[in-house]
C-alpha positions in Angstrom: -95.2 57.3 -67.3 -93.5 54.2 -68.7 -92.2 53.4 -65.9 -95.0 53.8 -63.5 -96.9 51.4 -66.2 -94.4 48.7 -66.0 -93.7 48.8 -61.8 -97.6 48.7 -61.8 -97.7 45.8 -64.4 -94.8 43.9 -62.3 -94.4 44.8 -59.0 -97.3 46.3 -57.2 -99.4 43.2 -57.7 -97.2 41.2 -55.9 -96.8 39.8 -52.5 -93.3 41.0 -51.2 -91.7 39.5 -48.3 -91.9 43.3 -46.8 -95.4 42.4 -46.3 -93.8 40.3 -43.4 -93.8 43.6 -41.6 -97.8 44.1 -41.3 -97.4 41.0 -38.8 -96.4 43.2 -36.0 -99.6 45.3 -36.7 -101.5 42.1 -36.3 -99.6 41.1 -33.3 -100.5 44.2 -31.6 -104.2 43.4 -32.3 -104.0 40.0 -30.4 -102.1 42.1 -27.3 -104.8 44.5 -27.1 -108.0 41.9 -27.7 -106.7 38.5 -27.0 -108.7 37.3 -29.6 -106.7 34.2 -31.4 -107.7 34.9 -35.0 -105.4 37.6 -35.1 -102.5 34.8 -33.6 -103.5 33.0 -35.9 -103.3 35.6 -39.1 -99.9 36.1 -38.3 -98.8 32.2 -37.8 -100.5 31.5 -41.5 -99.1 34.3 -43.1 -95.4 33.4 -41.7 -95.7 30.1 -42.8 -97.2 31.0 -46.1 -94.0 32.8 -46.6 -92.1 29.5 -45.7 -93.4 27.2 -47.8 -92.3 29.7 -50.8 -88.9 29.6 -49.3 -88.7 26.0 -49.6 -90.4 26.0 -53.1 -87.7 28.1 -54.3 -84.7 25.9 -53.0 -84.1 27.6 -50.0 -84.3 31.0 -50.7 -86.6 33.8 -50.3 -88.8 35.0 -53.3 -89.0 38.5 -53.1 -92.4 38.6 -56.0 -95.3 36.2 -55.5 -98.3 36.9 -58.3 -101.8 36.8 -57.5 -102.6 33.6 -57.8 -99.4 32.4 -55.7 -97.1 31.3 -58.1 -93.9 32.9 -57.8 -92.5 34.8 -60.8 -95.6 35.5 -61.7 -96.1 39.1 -63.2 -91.6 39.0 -63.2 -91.4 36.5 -66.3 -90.9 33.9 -64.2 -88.0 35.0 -62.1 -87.7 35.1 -58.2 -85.7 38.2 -57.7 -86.8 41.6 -58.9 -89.9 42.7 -57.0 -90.3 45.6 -55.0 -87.6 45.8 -52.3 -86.4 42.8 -52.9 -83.1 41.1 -54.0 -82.4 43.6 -56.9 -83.4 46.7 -55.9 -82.4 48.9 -53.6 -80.9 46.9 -50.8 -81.1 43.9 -51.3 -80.3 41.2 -48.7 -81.3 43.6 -45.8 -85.1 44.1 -46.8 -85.5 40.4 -47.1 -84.0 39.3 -44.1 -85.5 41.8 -41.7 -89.2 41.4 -42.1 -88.4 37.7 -42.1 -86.4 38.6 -38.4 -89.3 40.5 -37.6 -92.6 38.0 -38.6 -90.5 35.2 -36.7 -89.5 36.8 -33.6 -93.6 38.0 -33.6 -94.4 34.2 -34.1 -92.4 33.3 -31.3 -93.9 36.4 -29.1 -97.3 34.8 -29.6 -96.4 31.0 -29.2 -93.4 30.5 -27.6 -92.1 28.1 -30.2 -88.7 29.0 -31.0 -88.9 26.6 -34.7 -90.1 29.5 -36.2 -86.7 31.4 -35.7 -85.2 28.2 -38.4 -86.9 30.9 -41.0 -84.4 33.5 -40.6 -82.0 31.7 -39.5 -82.1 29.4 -42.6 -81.9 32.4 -45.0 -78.7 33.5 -43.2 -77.3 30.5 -43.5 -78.2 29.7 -46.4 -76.7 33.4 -47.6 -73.2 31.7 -46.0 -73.0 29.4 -48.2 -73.1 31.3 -51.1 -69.9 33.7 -49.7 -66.6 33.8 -50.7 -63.9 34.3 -48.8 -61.4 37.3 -50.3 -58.4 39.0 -48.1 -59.3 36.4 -45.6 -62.6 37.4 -45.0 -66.4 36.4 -45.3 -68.1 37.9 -48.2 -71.6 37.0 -48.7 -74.2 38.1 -51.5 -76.2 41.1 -51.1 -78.2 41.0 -54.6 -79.6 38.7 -57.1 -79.7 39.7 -60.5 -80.5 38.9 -64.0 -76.4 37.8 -63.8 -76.9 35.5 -60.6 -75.9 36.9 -56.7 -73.7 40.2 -56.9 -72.6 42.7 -54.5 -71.0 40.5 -52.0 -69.8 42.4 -48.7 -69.4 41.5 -45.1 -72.2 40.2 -43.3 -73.3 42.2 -40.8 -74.0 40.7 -37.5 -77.0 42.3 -36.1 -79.7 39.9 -37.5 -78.1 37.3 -36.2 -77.7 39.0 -33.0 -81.6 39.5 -32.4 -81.6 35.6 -33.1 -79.0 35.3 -30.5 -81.1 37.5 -27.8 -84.7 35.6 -28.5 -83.3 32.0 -28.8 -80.1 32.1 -26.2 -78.8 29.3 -28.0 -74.8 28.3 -28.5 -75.4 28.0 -32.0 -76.6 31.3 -32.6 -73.5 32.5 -30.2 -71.4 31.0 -31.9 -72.7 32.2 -35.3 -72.3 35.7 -34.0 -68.3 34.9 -32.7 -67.4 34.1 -36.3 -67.6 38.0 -37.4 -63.8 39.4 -37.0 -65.8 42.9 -35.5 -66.8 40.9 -32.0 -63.2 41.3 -30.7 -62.6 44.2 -32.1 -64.9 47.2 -33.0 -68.1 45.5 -30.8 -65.9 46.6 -27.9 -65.7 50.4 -29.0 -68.6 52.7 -28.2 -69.2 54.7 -31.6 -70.1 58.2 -31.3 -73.8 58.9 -32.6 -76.6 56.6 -33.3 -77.6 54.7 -35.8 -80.6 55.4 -38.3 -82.7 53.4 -35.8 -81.0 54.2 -32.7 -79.3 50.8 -32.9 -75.5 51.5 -33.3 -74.3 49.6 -30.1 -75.9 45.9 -29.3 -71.8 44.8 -30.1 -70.5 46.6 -27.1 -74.0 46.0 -25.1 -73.5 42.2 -26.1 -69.8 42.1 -25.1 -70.5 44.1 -21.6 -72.8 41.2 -20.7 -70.4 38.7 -21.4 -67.5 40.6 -19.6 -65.5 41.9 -21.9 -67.0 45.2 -22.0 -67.1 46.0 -17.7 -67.5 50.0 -18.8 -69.6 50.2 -21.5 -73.0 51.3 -19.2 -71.4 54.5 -17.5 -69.7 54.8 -21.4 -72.9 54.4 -23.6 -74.8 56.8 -21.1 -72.0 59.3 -21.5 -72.4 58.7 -25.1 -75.7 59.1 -25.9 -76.4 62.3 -23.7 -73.7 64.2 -25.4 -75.2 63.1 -28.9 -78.5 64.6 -27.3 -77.0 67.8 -26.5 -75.4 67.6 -30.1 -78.3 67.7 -31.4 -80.8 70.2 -29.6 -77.6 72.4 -30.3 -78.5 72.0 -34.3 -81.6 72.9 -33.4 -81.4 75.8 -31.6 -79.5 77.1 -34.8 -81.7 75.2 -37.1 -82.6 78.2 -39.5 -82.0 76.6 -43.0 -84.5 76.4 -45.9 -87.2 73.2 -45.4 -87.3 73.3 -49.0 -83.7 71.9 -49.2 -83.9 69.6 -46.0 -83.2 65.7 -46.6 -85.9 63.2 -46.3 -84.5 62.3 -43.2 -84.2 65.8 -41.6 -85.8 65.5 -38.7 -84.7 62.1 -37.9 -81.2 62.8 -38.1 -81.8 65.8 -35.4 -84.3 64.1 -32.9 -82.6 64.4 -29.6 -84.7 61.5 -28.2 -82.6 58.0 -27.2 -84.1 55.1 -26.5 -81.3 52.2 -27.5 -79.3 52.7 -23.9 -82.4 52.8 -22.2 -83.4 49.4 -23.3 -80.6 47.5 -23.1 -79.8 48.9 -19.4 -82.4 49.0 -17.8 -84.7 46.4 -19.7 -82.0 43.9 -20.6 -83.3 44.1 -24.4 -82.2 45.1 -27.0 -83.4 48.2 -29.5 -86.2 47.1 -31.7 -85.7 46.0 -35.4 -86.3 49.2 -37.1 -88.0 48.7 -39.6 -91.6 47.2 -37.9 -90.0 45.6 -35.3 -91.5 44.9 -31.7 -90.2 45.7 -28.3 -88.5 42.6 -27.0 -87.1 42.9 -23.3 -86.7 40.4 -20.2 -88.2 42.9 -17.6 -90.3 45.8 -17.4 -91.4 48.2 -14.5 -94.3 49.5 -12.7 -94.2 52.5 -10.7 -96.8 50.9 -7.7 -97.0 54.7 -5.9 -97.6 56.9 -9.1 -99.8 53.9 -10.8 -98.2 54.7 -14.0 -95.9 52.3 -16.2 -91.6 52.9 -16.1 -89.4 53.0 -12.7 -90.1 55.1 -9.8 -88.3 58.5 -10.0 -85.1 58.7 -8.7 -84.8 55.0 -8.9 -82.1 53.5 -11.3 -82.1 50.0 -12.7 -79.2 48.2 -14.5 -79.4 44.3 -15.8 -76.0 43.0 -15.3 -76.6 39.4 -16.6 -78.7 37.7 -18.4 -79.3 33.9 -19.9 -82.0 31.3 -21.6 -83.4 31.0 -17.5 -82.7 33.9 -15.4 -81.5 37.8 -15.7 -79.6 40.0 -12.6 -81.3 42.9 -12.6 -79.1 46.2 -9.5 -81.8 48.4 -8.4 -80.6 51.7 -7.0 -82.9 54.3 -5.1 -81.0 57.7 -5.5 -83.9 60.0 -2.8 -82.4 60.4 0.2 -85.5 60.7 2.1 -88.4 59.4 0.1 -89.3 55.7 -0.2 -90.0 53.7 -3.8 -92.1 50.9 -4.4 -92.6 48.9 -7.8 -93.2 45.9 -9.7 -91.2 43.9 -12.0 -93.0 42.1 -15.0 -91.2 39.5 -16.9 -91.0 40.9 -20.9 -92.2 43.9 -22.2 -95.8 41.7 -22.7 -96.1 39.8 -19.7 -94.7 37.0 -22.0 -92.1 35.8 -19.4 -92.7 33.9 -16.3 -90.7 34.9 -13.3 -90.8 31.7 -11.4 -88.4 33.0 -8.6 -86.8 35.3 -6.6 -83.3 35.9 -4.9 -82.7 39.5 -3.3 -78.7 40.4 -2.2 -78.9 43.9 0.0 -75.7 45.9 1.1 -77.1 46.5 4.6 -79.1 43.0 5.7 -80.3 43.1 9.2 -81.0 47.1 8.9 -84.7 48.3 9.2 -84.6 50.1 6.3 -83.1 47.2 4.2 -84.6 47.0 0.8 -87.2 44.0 0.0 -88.0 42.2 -3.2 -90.7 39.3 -3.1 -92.1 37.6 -5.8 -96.4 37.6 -5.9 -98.8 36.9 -8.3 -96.5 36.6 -11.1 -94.7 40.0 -10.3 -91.7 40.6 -8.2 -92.8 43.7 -5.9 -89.8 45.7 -4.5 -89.1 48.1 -2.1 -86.8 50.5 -1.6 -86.0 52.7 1.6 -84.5 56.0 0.6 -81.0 56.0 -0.5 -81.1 52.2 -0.5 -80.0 49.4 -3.6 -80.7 46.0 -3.7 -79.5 43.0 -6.5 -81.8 41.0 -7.3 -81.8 37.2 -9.0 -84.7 36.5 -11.5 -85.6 33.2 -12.7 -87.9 32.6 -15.5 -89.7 30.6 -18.1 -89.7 32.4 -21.4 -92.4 33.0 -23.6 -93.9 30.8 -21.1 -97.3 33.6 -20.7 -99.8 34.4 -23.4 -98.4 38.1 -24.4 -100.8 41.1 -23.5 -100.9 45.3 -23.1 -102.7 44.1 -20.1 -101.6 46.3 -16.6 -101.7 45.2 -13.6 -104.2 46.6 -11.0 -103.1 49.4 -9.1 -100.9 51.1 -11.9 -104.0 51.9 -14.2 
């Protein structure tokens, strides 16, 4: 009871940067309705959290009182609230809402400033490392005795920086980790907690130094499916002694090779992150969203202006048609087109045009087709909207 008096008394009447998170709720609000008060909710409360960073030198608060002051209900001190810099993991649930909230802002306006927000905390977090044994250690906790638990930055924030801004900066921030020439080319067994064990090997296959790693992360993945309907075909323990995390350490499902593959994005931000992709698909004869069946898609390239997307169709006698957007949310657009076939001059040659905002291809049976994309990104106002004809 004591405890629940004081977390009440000094936590739970705070703002926490976690709250970051409840953007992407928002932002699905504006993608449904369009309606710009919910842009704009998200936009205020972002930079809210931005001027408290500045305020406090730099550095993210992780308790802001009622009436905004930070410290407020913590005797004054910045670190301490509820998953924040003390407790329990520090560094990680202050810089991923952060990640999240920005990459959100830049979903809904296309300004890419708003990424300086994370960014700024990671390197600001730089700063305060140490090198030891020749490597990078950086501060994971703040505490009553200043920034402890220093460890080895891990790379996958600044990686989804990397992927929405396409900058050489943020490259170059990733290439300073030892792990990009060495374990980001290995493709781990297993997944992740959120399915996100692999944008290293991803990242280095679409610079070339990973030629193998589709047919290798599809291999993979379905033999940590089959892994796992396995445990559950023998899953007769006790629920009553089950982790938390039971279920989700058992759930057959894969998404993270899916994405990067075929959508040339990577796997969300786990905790509250949104889908961020350069291309998605519309199955134009079933009028449903996804690829048409027996059709296979790989993105082989992608930049800050264009992606390579190889589209295969695997029926030997039936035809496919579909539609490629640009972004999971319309937000990207495809300003042109450049189609390379195998058998040019044939009848049954595949065709990609680009019309009404949407390249439409078709595929004779057993046909594949390369295809170039130019875009703008976060050029379109982001929607759920479908286009006509798949609905």
């Amino acid at each position: 009871e004591t405890i629940l008096v004081a977390l009440n008394e000094r936590q739970m009447r705070c703002d926490v940067p976690l709250n970051l998170n409840a953007t992407s709720l928002v932002t699905h609000a504006f993608l449904y309705t369009g309606d710009d008060r919910y842009r704009k909710w998200v936009l205020d409360y972002l930079e809210a959290w931005s001027d408290r960073i500045k305020a406090n030198d730099g550095i993210c608060p992780d308790n802001v009182g009622p009436s905004g002051e930070i410290g407020e209900t913590m005797g004054g001190k910045w670190w301490g609230g509820y998953y924040g810099w003390r407790w329990p993991h520090g560094f990680m649930t202050i810089i991923e809402p952060i990640l999240v909230a920005a990459m959100n802002a830049v979903l809904l306006t296309g300004d890419m400033g708003y990424l300086e927000i994370p960014r700024g905390q990671i390197d600001r977090l730089t700063d305060l490392g140490r090198m030891e044994d020749g490597q990078l250690l950086v501060p994971y906790r703040h505490t009553d005795e200043g920034w402890t638990s220093f460890r080895p930055l891990v790379p996958k924030h600044i990686s989804h920086l990397w992927y929405i801004s396409q900058s050489e900066d943020d490259r170059r921030r990733i290439e300073q980790f030892p792990q990009v020439s060495t374990t980001w080319l290995e493709v781990e067994a297993g997944r992740a907690k959120g399915d996100d064990l692999h944008f290293g090997p991803w990242y280095c296959y679409l610079d070339g130094r990973k030629p193998d790693y589709p047919e290798a992360i599809l291999q993979s993945q379905y033999a940590e499916a089959l892994r796992r309907m396995d445990i559950m075909r023998s899953d007769y323990g006790d629920p009553h002694d089950w982790d938390v995390h039971h279920w989700q350490d058992i759930n057959p499902v894969h998404t993270e090779a899916l994405l990067q593959l075929t959508t040339g994005g990577p796997q969300i931000v786990y905790h509250g992150g949104l889908l961020h992709t350069r291309l998605r698909y519309w199955d134009i004869g079933e009028r449903r969203p996804g690829l048409p069946r027996d059709v296979g898609a790989l993105v082989t390239r992608i930049d800050g202006e264009s992606a390579t997307v190889e589209l295969v169709n695997t029926n030997p006698s039936c035809a496919a048609s579909l539609a490629i957007q640009g972004g999971a949310f319309g937000e990207h657009a495809l300003t042109g087109v450049s189609a390379r076939v195998a058998d040019t001059g044939s009848p049954f040659a595949a065709v990609a045009r680009l019309e009404g905002g949407m390249v439409h291809v078709d595929l004779p049976p057993g046909r594949s087709i390369t295809i170039d994309l130019s875009m703008n990104r976060y050029a379109n106002t982001p929607s759920y909207t479908q286009p006509s004809g798949t609905t």
